[in-house]
N, C-alpha and C positions, 0 to 999 in steps of 0.2 A: 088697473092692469099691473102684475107683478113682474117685476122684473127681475130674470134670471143670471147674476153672473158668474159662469163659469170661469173656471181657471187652466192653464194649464199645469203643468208638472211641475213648477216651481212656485206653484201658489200664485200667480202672477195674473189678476181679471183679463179676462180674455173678452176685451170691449170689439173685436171681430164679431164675434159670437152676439155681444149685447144688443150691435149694432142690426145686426141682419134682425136678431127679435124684434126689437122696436121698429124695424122698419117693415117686417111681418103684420103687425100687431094691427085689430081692426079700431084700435084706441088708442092714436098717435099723441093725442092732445091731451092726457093724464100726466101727470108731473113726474118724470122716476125718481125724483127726489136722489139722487144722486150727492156726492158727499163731494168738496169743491177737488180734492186730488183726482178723485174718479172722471168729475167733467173737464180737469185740464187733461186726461190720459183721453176719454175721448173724442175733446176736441182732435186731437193729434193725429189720433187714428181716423176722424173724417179727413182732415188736410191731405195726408197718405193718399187716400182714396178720393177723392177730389182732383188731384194732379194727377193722377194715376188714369182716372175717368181724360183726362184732358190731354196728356204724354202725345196720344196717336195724332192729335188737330193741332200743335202748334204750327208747323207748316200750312196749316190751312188757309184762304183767303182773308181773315180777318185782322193780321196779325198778329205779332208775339204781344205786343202791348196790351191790345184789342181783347187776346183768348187770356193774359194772366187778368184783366181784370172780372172777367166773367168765371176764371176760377175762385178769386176772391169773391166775387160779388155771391156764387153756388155755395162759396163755403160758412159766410156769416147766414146767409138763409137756411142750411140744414143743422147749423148749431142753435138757431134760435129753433125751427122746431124737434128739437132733441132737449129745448128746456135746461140750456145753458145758459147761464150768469151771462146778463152783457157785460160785467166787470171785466170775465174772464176772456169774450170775447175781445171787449178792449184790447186787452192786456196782450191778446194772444195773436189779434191780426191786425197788419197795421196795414193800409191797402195805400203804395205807392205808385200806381199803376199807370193813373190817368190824374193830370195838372186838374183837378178837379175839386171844389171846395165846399161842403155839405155845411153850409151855414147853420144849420138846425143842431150840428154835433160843438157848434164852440161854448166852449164853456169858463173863458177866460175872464175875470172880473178883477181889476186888478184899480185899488181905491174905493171909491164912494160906488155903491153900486145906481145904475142908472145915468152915471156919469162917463165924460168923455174917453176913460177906459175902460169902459162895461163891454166886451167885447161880443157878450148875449146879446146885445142891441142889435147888430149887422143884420140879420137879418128881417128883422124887424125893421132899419132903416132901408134896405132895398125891395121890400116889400114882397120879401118871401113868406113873411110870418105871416099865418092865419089871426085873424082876432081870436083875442083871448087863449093863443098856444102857448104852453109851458114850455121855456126852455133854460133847465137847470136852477130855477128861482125865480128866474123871470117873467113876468105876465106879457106877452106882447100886445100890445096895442091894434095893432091890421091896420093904421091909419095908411100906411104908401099900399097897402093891399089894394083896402077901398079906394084911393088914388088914384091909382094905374087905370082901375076900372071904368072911375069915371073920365078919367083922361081918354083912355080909346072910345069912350061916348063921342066923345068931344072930336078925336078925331075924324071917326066917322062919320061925324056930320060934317066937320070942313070938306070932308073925302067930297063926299055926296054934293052940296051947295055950292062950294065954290071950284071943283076940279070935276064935276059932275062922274065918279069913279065910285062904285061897287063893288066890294072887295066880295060880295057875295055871289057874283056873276062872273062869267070868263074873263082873265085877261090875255086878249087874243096875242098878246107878247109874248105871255109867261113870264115877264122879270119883274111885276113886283106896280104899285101905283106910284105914279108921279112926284105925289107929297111926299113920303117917307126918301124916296131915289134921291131929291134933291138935299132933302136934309144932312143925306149921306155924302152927296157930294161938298154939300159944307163942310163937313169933317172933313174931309182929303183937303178942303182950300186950306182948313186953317195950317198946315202945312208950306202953303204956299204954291200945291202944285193946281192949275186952272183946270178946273174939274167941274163939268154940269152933269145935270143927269142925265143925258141922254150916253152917259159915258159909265152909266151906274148900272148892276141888274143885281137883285137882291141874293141870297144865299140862304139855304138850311144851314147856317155855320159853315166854319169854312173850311171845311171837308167837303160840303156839295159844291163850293163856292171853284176848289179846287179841280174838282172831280170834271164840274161844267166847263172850267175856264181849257182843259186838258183835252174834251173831247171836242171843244169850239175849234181847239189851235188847229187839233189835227185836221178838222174838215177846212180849214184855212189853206193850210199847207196843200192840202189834196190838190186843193183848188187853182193851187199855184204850178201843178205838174210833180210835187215832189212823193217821193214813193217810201222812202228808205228814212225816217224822220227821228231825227236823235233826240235824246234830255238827258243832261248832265243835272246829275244827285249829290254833291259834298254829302261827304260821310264823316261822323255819326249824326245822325240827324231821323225827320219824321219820316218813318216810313210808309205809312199811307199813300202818299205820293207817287212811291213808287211801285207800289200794287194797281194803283190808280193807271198808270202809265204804261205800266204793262198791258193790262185790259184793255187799252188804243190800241194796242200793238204799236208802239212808240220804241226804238233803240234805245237801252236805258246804258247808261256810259256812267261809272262811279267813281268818285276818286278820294280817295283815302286819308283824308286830312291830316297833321301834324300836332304832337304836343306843342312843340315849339312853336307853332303859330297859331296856339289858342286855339285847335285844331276852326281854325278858317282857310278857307282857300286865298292864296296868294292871287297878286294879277298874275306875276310871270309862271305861276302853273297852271292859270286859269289859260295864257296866250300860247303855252306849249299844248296843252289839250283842245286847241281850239285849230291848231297847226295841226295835231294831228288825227282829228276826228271833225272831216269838215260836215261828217250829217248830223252833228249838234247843231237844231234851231231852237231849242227853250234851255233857260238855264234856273234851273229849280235856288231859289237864295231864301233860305230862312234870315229875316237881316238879325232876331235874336234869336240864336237857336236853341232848338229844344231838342236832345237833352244834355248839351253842352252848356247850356248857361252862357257863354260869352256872343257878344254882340259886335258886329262890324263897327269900326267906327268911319268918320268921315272923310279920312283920309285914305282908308281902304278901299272904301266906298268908291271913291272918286277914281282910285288908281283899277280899281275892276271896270269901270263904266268908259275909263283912257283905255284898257284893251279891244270892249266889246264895241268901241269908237274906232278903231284902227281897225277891225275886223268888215264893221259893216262898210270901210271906206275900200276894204279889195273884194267885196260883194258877198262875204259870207255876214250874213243877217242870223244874228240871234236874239230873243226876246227873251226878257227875264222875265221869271214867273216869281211875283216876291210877297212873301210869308210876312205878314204885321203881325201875327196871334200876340204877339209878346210887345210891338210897339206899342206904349203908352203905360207900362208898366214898370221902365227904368225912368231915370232922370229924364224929367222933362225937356231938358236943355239938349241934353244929349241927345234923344230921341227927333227933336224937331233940324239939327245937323244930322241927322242919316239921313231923315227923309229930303232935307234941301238938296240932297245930290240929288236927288230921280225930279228936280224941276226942269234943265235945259230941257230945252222942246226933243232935240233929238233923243235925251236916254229916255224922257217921259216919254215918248209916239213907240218907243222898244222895251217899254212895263204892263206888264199886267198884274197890278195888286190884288192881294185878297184879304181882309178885316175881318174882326172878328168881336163880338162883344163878349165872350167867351170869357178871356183872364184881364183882361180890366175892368170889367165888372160882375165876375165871379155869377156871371147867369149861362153857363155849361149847356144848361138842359133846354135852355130858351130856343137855342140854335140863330142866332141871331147873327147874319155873316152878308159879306158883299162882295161883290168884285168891280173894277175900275179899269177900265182899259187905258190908256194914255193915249189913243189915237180909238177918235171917236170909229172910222171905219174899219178898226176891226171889232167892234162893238159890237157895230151891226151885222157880220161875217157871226160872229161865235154866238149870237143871243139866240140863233136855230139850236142851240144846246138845250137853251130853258124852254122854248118853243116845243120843242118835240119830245123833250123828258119830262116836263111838268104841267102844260097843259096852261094852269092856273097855280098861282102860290096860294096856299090859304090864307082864310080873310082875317080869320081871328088872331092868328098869328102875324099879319101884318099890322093889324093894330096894337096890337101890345108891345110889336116891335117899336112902335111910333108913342107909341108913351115911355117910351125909358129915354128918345131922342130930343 
């Protein structure tokens, strides 16, 4: 295929022109051999036209985080088939979009290679790596590949023998089998908060985790006569949530955080907004937020839970909806003092957690997520979410969820 570049009036390649040709052309997959200035000018001019393709849908249901990543993601696909240098691609897009970590791209070696800084290892140690994949020098192994695999053998057969459970047949619950529920609720024990599984119901990551735990409440609420049902959002923070909450037709109430207080919500603006918006019944709490980076600590913690304590004692009842994505990724220490605030029985029976194996173990795509209610009856109240939206969780996916557990 020849490729034609035109110029305009000042001699200037008019990679417009190139673009529409090659994208003409009934021979996309020929090399234009293009010279490395030329492929950093038309990367530029896909980028242009990429945002431009995307300007009309950032308002759109997915949102702005959701459609910049899917502009990123449209724009490294059209420069690879346009037969652009991934150097230059490197060089040229750096995708900050989504907390997401492509283990297959690190290429950090830093000493003895194969050694406890060979940062090429990672994925090979969490057993993303295929046997025998190349990545930057390194051979990987596939040994946690073959691992995993044989481990969901394994659990499949504890499934079947001793809980006599078929991930391959209905679960007429929808939340998920017995085994893995409970292992999950070990995790929440080691916290210290008394957690079984009948207080467990699994999650597609926790966005569905979310999504389910939102539309349980509201049929909760229904259930209780209430018509008019608020959720307060601190801002800046994930907005998914509140797309998600919208779609209930939930009253979404926001409140504007502060530099000066690590943009967190204080109690006493928590106890003014609670004064004066009494159809807030969830209170969305990222406990480390994303994309503020700062974290409550435990005295904040405590001093939020002394309002939402006085509140439900003149009968306005609010449940926090509380975000982990990020628990288990700061100081250990630290992290197990926030969660010891949501032990008293009373703020635990008024949480609904939702986990996520997402960013502490960097498996994104897995979708590996749960939800915990603190009082087992409303467990039972909201699991008509997973009931009637999922039918059955898939099988194979639950087993693999149970080999990384």
């Amino acid at each position: 295929m020849a490729i034609q570049h035109t110029s305009d009036k000042e001699g200037v390649i008019n990679y417009a022109s190139t673009l529409s040709n090659l994208s003409n052309s009934p021979d996309d997959t020929t090399s234009p051999h293009f010279t490395l200035p030329e492929q950093y000018a038309l990367l530029r001019q896909l980028r242009r036209e990429v945002i431009e393709r995307y300007r009309p849908h950032l308002q759109d249901g997915p949102g702005p985080i959701r459609m910049m990543a899917r502009v990123v993601g449209d724009l490294e696909r059209e420069c690879r088939a346009h037969h652009i240098d991934e150097s230059i691609i490197r060089s040229e897009i750096v995708n900050r979009t989504i907390g997401d970590i492509d283990l297959r791209k690190v290429t950090e070696c830093v000493g003895n290679p194969g050694g406890a800084t060979d940062y090429r290892l990672l994925a090979d140690e969490l057993g993303i790596a295929l046997p025998g994949e190349q990545f930057h020098g390194y051979t990987a192994t596939g040994e946690t590949y073959l691992w995993l695999r044989s481990q969901m053998m394994e659990c499949e057969r504890e499934l079947i023998e001793q809980h006599h459970f078929d991930t391959r047949v209905y679960d007429n619950y929808g939340i998920g089998n017995p085994m893995l529920r409970e292992r999950l609720a070990s995790e929440m024990r080691q916290w210290k908060l008394p957690i079984t599984k009948e207080q467990v119901a699994l999650s597609l990551g926790a966005m569905d985790g979310i999504d389910k735990a939102l539309r349980g409440m509201h049929l909760y609420f229904r259930n209780q006569g209430m018509q008019d049902i608020g959720i307060l959002f601190p801002s800046p923070g994930f907005g998914v949530p509140e797309w998600q909450a919208r779609s209930f037709n939930y009253r979404l109430h926001y409140f504007h955080t502060l530099p000066e207080h690590h943009f967190k919500i204080t109690a006493e603006q928590l106890d003014t907004l609670l004064d004066e918006h009494p159809d807030i019944r969830l209170f969305y709490l990222t406990i480390t937020n994303n994309p503020t980076a700062f974290a409550y600590t435990f005295n904040e913690l405590n001093a939020l839970h002394d309002v939402l304590r006085q509140h439900r004692e003149r009968g306005h009842v609010v449940y926090i909806l509380a975000d982990l994505a990020y628990i288990g990724t700061g100081q250990p220490e630290t992290d197990y003092e926030r969660m010891a605030t949501f032990a008293p029985q009373d703020v635990l029976a008024h949480t609904i957690f939702v986990g996520s194996f997402s960013k502490t173990y960097s498996l994104t795509g897995e979708r590996f997520g749960w939800v915990t209610c603190g009082d087992p009856a409303i467990m039972s109240v909201i699991a008509a979410a997973w009931t009637n939206t999922m039918a059955t969780l898939p099988g194979e996916w639950q087993l693999r969820y149970m080999a990384y557990t």
